[in-house]
Steps between C-alpha positions, in 0.01 A plus 500: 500500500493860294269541217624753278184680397517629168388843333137317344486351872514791646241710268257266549530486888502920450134434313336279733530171297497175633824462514538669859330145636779370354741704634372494855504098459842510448539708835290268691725228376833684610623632190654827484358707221781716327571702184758773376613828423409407143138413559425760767655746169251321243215574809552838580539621109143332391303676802210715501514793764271305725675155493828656651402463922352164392836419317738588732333321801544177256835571486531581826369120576778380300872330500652705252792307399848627396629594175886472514795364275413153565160549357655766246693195359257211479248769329818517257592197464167370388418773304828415291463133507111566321621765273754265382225246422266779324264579800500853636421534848436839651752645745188545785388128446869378542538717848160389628572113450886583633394609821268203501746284461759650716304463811423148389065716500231322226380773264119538458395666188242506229784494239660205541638446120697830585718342766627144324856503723595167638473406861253793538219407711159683286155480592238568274267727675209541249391904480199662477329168649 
């Protein structure tokens, strides 16, 4: 199965957290890690000059899943059907959890209030731990 690795994922596998036991668990088991053009952009604007090698051999490691129309329009669509109920989700959240979604991948991230979209698959990978 993908695992859609999200942006606080990602930093902490970048800073030698625990998470990257986790993440090479979820190899052992089979799973494909993943993530997307939206994530590897939230990466690559945070680093420090000597992070980038380290950074791009992550990504380099990594299923980096499509952002097309299909996912264009489910980041839409939920973004209007929350707006219309008072909650404002951001445009990156709403393209990370669409191209989650579309390839039917479980998001991991350390924000998992950000993404409430139904039928989404979130884990709740605790950061900094």
């Amino acid at each position: 199965m993908l695992v859609l690795l999200d942006s606080t994922v990602l930093i902490d596998y970048l800073r030698g957290r625990p998470v990257i036991s986790r993440v090479r668990a979820l190899r052992a088991a089979g799973d494909v890690a993943c993530t997307c053009a939206i994530n590897v952009d939230e990466i690559v604007r945070g680093l420090q000059p000597n992070e980038t090698g380290r950074a791009m051999a992550l990504f380099d490691g990594l299923v980096i899943l499509p952002l097309g129309r299909e996912e264009g329009e489910r980041a839409g669509a939920w973004r209007r059907e929350f707006a219309r109920r008072g909650q404002t989700l951001t445009q990156a959240d709403c393209l990370v959890a669409a191209a989650a979604y579309c390839a039917s991948a479980r998001l991991a991230t350390g924000n998992p209030r950000d993404f409430p979209m139904r039928g989404l698959r979130v884990e709740h990978w605790r950061v900094g731990t």
